[in-house]
LOZAGU-258241 format. One line per field, with one value per residue: residue number from 1; residue in one letter; x negated, y, z negated of N, C-alpha, C in turn. Coordinates in Angstrom, 2 decimals. Example, Ala and Ser with C-alpha at 12.3 -4.5 7.8 and 13.67 -1.06 7.14 Angstrom:
! residues 2
num	1;2
residu	a;s
n_px	-13.19;-12.85
n_py	-5.69;-2.25
n_pz	-7.80;-7.08
ca_px	-12.30;-13.67
ca_py	-4.50;-1.06
ca_pz	-7.80;-7.14
c_px	-13.20;-12.90
c_py	-3.30;0.03
c_pz	-7.80;-7.87
This chain:
! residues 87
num	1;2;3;4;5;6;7;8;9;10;11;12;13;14;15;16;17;18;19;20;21;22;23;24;25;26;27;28;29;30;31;32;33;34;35;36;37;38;39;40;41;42;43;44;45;46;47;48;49;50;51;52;53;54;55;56;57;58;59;60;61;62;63;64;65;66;67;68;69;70;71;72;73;74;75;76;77;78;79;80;81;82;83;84;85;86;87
residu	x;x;x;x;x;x;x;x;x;x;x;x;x;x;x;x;x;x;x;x;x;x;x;x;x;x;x;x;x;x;x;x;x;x;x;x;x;x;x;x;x;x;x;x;x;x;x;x;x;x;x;x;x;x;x;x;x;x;x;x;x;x;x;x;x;x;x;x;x;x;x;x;x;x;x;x;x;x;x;x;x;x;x;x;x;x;x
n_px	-0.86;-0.32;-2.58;-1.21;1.11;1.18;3.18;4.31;2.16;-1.26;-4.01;-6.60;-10.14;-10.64;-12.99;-12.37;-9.39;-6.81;-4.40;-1.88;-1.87;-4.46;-7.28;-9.25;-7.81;-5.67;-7.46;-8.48;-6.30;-5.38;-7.20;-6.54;-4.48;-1.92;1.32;2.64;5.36;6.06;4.22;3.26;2.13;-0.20;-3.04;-5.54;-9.19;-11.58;-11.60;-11.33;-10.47;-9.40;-9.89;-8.48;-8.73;-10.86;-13.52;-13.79;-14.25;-13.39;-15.36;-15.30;-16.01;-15.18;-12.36;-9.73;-6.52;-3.12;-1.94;0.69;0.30;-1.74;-2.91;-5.21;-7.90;-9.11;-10.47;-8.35;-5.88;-2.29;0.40;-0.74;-1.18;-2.59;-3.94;-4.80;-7.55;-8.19;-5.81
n_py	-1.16;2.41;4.89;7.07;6.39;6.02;6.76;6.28;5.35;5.79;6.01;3.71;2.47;-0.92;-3.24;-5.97;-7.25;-9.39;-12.00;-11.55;-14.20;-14.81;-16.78;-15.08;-12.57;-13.56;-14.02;-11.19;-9.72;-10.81;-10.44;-7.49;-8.03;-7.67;-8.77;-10.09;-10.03;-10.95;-12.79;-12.88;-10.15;-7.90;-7.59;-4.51;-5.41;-3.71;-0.40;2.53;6.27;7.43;9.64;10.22;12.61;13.93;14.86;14.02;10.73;8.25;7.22;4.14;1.11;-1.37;-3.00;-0.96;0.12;1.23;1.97;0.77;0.87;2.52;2.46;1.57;2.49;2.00;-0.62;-3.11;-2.44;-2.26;-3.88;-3.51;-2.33;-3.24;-0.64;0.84;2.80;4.56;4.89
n_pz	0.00;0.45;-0.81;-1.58;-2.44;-4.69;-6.80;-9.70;-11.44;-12.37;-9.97;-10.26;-10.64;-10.57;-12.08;-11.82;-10.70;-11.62;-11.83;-14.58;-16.08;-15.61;-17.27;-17.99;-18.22;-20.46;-22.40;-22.64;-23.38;-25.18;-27.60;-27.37;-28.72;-27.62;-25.85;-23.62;-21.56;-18.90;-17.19;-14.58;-13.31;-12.11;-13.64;-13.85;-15.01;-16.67;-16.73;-14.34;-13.95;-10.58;-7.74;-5.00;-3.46;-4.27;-2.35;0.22;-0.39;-2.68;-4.40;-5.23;-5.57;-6.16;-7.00;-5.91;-7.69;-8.05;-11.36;-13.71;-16.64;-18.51;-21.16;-22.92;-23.20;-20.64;-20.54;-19.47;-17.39;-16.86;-14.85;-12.24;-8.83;-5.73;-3.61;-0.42;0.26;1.99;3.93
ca_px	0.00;-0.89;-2.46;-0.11;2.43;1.17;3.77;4.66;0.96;-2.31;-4.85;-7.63;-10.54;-11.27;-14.20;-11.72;-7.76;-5.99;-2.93;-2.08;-1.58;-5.76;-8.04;-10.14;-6.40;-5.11;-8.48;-8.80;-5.38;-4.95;-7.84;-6.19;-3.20;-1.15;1.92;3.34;6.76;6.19;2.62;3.11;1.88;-1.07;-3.82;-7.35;-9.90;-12.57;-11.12;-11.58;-9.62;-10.05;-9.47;-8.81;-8.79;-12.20;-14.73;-13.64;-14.16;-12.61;-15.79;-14.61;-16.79;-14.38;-11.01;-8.50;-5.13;-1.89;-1.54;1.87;0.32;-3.57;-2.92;-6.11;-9.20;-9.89;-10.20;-6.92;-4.55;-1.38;1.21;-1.53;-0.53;-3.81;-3.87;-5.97;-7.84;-8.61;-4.75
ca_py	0.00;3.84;5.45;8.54;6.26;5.81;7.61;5.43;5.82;6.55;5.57;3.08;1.62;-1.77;-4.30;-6.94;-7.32;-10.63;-12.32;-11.89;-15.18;-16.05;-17.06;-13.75;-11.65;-13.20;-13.67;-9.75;-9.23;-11.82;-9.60;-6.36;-7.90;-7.16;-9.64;-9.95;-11.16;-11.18;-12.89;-12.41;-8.61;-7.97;-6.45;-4.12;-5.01;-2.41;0.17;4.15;7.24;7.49;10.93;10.35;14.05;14.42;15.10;12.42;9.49;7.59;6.25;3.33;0.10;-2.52;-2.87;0.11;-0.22;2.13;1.11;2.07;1.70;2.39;3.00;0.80;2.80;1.70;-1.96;-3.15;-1.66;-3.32;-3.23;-2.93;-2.70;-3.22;0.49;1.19;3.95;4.93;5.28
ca_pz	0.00;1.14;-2.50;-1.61;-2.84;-6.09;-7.94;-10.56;-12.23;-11.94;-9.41;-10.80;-9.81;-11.92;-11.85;-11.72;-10.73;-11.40;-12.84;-16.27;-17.11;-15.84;-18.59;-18.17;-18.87;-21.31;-23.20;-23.11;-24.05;-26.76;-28.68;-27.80;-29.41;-26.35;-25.48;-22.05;-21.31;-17.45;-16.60;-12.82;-13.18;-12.40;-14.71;-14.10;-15.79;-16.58;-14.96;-14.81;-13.13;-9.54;-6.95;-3.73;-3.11;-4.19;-1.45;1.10;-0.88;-3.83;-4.67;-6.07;-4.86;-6.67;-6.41;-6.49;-7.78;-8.58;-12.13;-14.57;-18.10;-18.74;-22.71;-23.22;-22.74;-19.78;-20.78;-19.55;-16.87;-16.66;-13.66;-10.94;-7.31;-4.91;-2.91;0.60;0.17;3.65;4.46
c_px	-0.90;-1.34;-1.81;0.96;2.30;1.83;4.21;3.37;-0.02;-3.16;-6.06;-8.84;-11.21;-12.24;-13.22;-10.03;-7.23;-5.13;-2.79;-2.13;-3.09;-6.03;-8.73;-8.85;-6.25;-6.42;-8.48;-6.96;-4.50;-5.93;-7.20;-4.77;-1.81;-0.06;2.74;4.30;6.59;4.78;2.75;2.63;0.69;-1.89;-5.05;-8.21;-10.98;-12.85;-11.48;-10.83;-10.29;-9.40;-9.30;-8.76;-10.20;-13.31;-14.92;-13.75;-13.92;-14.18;-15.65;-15.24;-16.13;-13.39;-9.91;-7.37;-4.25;-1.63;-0.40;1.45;-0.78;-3.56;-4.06;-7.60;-10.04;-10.57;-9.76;-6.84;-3.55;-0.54;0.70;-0.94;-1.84;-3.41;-4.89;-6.12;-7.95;-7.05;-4.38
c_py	1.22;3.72;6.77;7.99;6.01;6.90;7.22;5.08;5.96;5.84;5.11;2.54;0.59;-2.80;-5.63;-6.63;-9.21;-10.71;-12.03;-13.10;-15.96;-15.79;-15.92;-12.85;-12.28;-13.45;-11.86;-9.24;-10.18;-10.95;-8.32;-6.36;-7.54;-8.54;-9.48;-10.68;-11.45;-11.47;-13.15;-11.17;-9.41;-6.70;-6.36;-4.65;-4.27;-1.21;1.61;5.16;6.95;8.72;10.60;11.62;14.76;14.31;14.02;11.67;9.18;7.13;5.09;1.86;-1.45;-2.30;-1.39;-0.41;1.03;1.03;1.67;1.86;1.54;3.07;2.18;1.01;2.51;0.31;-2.68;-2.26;-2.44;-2.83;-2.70;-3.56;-2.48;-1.65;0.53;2.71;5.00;5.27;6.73
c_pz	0.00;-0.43;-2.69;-2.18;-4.11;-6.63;-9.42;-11.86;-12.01;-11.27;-10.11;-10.25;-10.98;-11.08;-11.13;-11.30;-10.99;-12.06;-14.22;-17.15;-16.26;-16.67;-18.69;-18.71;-20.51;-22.69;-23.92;-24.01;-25.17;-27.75;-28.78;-28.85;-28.38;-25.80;-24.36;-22.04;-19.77;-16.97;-15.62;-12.28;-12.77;-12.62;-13.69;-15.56;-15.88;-15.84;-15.35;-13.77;-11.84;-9.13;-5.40;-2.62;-3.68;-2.95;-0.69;0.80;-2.20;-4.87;-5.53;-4.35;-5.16;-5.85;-7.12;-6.17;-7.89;-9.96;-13.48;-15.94;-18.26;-19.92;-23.21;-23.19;-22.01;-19.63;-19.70;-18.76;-16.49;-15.65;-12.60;-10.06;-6.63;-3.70;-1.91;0.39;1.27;4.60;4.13
């Protein structure tokens, strides 16, 4: 999906994206204490703001997502959607 359509939350770029219910998820979010009723999302992990209105590029060398709750310091982003940056 475009990242103009990220309206729903904030553009990320994390080390990692996968299911919530792999062993790397719910590892991290069994320590944060964090319980998921829907493990079909999928989570960032180690993730940090991204711009894609900064100076032609996102830099962002992982994976960028659109993600709706990054209350986790960047840990953790839950509700990621994979975004092309280049659209």
């Amino acid at each position: 999906e475009p990242a103009s359509s990220c309206d729903t939350g904030s553009l990320q770029c994390c080390d990692t994206v996968e299911p919530a219910s792999s062993s790397g998820a719910t590892q991290v979010l069994g320590l944060l204490g964090i319980v998921l009723s829907n493990l079909d999302v999928l989570v960032g992990l180690t993730c940090s703001p991204i711009s894609v209105l900064s100076s032609g590029g996102s830099g962002c060398t992982a994976d960028p997502v659109c993600c709706e709750n990054n209350n986790f310091n960047g840990l953790i982003s839950l509700g990621c959607v994979p975004v092309n940056l280049s659209l």
